[in-house]
DSSP file (Angstrom, degrees, kcal/mol; ACC not computed):
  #  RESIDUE AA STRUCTURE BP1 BP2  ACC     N-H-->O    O-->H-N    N-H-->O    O-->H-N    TCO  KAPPA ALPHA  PHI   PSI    X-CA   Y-CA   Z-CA
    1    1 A X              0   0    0      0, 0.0     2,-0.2     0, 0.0    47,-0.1   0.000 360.0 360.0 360.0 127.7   -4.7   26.0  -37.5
    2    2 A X        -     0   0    0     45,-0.3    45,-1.7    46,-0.2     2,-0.2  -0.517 360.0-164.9 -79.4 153.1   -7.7   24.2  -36.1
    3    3 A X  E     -A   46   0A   0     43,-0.2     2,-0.3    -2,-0.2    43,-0.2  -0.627  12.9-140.6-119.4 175.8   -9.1   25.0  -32.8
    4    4 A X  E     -A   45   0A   0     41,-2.4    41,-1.3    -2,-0.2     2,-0.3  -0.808  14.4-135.0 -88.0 141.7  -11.4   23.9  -30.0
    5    5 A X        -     0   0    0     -2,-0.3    16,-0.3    39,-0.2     2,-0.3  -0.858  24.3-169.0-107.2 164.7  -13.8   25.4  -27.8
    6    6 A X        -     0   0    0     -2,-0.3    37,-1.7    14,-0.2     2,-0.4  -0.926  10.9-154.5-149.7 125.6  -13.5   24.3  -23.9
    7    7 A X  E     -BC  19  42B   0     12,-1.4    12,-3.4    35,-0.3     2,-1.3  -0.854  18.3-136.6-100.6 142.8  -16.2   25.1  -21.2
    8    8 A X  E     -B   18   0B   0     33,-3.0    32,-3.2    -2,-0.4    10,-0.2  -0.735  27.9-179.7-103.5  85.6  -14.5   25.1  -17.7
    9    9 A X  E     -     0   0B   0     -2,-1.3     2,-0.2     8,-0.9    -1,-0.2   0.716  60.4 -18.6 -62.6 -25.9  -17.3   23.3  -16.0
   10   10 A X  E     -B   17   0B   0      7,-1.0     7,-1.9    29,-0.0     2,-0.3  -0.896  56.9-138.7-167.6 160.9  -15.8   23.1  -12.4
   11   11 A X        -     0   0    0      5,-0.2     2,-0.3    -2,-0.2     5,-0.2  -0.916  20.4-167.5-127.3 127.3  -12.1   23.6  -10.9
   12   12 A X        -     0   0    0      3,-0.4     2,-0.4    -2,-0.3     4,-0.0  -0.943  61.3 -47.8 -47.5  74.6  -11.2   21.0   -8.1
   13   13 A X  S    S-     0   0    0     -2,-0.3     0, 0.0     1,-0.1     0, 0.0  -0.726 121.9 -21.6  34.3-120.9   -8.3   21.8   -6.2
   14   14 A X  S    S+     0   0    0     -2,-0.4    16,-2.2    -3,-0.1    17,-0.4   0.126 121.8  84.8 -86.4  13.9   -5.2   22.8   -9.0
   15   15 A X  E    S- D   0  29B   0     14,-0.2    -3,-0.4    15,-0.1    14,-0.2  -0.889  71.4-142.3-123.7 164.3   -7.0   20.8  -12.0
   16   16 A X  E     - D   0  28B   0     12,-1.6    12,-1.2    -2,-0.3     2,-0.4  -0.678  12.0-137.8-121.4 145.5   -9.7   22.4  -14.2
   17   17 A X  E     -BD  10  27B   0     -7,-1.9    -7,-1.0    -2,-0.2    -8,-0.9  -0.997  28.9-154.9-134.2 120.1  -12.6   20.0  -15.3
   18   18 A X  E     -BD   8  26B   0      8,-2.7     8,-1.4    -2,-0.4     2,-0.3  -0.941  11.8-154.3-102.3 113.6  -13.1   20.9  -19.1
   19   19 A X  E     -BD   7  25B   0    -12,-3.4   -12,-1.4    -2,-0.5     2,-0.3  -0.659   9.9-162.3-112.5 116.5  -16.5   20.4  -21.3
   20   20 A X    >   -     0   0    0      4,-2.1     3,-3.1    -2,-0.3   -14,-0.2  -0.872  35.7 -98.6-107.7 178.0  -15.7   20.1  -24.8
   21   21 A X  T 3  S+     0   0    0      1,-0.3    -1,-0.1   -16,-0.3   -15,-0.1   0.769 125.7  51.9 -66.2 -27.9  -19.0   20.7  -27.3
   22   22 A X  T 3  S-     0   0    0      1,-0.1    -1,-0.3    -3,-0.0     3,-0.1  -0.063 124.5-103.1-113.4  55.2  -19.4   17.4  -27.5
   23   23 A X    <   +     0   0    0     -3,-3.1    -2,-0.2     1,-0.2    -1,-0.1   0.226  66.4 151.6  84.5 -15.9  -19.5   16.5  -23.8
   24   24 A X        -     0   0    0     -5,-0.1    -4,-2.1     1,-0.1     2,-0.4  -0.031  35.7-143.9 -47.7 146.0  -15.9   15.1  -23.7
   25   25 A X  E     +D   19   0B   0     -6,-0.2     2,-0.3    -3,-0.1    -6,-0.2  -0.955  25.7 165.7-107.4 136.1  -14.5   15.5  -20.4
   26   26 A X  E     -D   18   0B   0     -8,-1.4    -8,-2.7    -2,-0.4     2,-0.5  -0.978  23.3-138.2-136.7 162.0  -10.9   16.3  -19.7
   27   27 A X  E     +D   17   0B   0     -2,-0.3     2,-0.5   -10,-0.2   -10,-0.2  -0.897  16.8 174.5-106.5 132.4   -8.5   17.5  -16.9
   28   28 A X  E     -D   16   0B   0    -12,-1.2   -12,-1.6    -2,-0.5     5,-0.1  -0.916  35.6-118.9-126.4 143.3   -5.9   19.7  -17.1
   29   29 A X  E >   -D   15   0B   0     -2,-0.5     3,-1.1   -14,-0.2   -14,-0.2  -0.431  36.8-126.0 -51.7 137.1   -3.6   21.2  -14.1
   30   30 A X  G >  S+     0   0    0    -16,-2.2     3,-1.3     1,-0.3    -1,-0.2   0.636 106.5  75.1 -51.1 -24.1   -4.3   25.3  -14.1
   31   31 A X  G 3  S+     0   0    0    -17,-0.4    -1,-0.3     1,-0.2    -2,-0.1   0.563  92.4  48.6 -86.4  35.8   -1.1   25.8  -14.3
   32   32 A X  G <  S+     0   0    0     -3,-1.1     2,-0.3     2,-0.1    26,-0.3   0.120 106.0  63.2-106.7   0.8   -1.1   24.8  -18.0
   33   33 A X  S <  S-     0   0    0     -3,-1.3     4,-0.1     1,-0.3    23,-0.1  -0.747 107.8 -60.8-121.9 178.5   -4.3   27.0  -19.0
   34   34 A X    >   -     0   0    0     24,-0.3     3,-0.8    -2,-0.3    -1,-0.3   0.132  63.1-103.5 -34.8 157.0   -4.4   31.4  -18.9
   35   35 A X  T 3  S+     0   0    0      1,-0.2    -1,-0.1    -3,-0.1    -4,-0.0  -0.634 104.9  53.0 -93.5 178.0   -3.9   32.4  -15.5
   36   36 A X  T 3   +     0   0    0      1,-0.2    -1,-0.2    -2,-0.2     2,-0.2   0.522  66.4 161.4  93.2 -23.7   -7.8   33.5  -14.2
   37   37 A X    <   +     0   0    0     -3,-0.8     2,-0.4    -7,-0.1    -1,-0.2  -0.259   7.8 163.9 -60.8 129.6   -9.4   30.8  -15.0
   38   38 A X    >   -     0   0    0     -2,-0.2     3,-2.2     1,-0.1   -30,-0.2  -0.866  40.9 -61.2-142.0 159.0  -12.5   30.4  -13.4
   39   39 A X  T 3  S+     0   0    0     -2,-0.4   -30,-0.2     1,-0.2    -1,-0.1  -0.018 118.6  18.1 -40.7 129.1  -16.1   28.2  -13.6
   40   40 A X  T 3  S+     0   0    0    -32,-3.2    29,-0.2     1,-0.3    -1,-0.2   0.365  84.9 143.2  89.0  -1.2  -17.8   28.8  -16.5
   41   41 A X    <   -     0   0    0     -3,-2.2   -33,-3.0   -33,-0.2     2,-0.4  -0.289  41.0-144.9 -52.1 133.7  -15.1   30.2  -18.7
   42   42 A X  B     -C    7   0B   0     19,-0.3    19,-2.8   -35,-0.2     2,-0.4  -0.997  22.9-175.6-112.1 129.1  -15.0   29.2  -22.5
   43   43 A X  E     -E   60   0C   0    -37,-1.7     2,-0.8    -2,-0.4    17,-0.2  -0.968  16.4-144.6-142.2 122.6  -11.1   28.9  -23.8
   44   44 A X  E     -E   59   0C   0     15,-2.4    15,-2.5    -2,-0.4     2,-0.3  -0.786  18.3-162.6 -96.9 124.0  -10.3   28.2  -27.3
   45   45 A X  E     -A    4   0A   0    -41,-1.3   -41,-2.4    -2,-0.8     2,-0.2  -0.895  17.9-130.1-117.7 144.8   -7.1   25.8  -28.1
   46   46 A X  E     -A    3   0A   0     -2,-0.3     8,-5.5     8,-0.3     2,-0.7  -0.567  24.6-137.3 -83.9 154.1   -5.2   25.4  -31.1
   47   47 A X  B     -F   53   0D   0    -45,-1.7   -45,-0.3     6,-0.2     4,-0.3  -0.966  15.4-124.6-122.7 118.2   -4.8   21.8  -31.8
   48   48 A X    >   -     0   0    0      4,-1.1     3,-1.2    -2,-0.7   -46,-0.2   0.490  49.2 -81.3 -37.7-174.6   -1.2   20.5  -33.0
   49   49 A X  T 3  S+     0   0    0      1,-0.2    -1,-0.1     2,-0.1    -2,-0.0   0.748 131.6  48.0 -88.0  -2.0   -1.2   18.7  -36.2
   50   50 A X  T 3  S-     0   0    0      2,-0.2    -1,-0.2     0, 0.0    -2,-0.1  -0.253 125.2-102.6-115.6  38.6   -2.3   15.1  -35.2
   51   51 A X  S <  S+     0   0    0     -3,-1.2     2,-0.5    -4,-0.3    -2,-0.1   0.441  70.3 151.1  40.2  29.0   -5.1   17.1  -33.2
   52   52 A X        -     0   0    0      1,-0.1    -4,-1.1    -5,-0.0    -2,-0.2  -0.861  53.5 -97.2 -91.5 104.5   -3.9   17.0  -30.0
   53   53 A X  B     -F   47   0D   0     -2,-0.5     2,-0.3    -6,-0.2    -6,-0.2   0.146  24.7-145.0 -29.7 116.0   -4.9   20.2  -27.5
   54   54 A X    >   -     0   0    0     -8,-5.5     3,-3.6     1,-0.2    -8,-0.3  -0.503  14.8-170.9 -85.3  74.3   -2.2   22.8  -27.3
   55   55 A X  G >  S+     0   0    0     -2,-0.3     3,-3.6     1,-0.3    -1,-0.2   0.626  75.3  59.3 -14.9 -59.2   -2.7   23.7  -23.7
   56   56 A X  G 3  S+     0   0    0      1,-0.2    -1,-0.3    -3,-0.1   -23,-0.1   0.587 103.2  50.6 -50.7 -11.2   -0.2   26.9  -24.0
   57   57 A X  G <  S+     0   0    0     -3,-3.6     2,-0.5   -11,-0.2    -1,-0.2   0.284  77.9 128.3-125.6  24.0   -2.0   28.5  -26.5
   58   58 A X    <   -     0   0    0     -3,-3.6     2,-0.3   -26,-0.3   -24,-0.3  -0.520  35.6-170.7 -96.4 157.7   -5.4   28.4  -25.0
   59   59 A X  E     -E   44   0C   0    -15,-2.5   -15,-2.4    -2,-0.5     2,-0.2  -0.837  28.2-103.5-109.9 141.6   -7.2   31.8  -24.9
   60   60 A X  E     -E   43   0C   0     -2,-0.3     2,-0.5   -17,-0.2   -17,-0.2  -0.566  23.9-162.9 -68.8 129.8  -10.7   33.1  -23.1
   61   61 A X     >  +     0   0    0    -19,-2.8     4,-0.7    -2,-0.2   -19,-0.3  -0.969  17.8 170.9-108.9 107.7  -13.4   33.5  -25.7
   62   62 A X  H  > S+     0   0    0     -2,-0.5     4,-1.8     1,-0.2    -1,-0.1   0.832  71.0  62.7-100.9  -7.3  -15.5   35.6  -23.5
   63   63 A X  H  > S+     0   0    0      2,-0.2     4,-0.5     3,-0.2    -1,-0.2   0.775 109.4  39.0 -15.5 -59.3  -17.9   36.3  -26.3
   64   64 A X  H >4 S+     0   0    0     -3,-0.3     3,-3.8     2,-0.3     2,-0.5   0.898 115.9  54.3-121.1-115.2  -18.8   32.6  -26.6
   65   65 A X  H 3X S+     0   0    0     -4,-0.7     4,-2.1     1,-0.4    -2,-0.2   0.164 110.8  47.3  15.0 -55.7  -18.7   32.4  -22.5
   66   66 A X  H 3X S+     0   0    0     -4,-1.8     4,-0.9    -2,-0.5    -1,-0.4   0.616 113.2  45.6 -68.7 -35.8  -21.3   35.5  -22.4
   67   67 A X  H XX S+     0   0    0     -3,-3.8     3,-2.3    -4,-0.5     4,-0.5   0.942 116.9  48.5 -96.0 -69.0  -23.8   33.9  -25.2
   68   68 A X  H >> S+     0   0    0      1,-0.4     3,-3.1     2,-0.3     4,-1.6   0.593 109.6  50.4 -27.7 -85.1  -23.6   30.3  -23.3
   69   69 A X  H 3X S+     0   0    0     -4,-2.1     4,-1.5     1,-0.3    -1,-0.4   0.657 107.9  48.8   1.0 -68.9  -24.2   31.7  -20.2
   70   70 A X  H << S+     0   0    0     -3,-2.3    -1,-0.3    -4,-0.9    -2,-0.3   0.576 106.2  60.8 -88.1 -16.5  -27.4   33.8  -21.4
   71   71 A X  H << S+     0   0    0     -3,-3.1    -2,-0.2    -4,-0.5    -1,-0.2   0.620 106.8  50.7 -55.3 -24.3  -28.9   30.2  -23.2
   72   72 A X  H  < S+     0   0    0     -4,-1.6    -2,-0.2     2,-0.1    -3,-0.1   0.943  85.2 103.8 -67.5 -46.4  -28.8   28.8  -19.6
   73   73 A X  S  < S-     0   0    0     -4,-1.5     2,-0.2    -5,-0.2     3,-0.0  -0.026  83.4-120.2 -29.9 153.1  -30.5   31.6  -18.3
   74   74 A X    >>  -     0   0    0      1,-0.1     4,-1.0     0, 0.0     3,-0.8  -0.806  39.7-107.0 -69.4 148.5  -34.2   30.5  -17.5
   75   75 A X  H >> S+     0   0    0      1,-0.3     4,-1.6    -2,-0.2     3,-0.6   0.748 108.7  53.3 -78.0 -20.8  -36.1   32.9  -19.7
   76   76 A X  H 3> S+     0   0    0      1,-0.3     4,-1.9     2,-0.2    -1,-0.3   0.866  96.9  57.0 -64.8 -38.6  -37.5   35.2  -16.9
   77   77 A X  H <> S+     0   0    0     -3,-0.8     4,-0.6     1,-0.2    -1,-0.3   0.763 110.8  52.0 -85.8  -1.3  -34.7   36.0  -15.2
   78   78 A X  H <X S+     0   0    0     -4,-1.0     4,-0.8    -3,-0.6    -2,-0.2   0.662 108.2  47.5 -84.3 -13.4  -33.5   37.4  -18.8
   79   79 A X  H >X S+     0   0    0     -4,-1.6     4,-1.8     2,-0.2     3,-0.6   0.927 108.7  57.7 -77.9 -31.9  -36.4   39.4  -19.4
   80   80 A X  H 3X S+     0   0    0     -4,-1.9     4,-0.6     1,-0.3    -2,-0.2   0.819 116.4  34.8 -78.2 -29.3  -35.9   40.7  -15.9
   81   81 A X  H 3< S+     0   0    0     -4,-0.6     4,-0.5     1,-0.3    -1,-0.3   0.665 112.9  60.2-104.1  -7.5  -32.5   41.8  -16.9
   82   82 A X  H << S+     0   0    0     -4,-0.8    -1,-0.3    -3,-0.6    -2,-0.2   0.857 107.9  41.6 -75.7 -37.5  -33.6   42.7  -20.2
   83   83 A X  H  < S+     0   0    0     -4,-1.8    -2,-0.2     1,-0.2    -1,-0.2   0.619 114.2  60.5 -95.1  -0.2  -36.4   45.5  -19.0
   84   84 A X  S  < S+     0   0    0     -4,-0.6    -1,-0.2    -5,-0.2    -2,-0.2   0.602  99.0  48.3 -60.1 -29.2  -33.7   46.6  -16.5
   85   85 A X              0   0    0     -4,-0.5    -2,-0.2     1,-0.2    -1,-0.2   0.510 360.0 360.0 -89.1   1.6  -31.1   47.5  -18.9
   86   86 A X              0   0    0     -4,-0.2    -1,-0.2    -5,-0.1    -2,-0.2   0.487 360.0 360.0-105.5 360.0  -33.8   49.5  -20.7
């Protein structure tokens, strides 16, 4: 089954504002995604067979969330946290 990635760019009262990789915007109510969801969360959805998001079956990739996240970084404040964990 194919999937999606979803970056949760902002939540606005009950609705989730969703980044897909190529920039699409959508909104979807939170109570149709994982409960938890929060800014900056990456959620992988299966897509039905005429490729249409199955909300219910998206999942936190926090993997994918975590490397995003750390391209964003400006490189200093990741060397800062890089000779800190060391």
């Amino acid at each position: 089954m194919l999937q999606e990635s979803y970056f949760v760019d902002r939540i606005v009262g009950g609705v989730a504002v969703l980044m897909r990789d190529d920039n699409q915007r959508t909104s979807i109510p939170l109570s149709r995604l994982p409960s938890g969801v929060k800014k900056g969360a990456v959620l992988r959805v299966s897509l039905d067979n005429v490729g249409t998001p199955s909300w219910p079956s998206a999942e936190f990739d926090d993997a994918e969330a975590k490397r995003r996240a750390q391209k964003a970084e400006p490189p200093s404040e990741a060397k800062e946290k890089r000779e800190a964990d060391d």
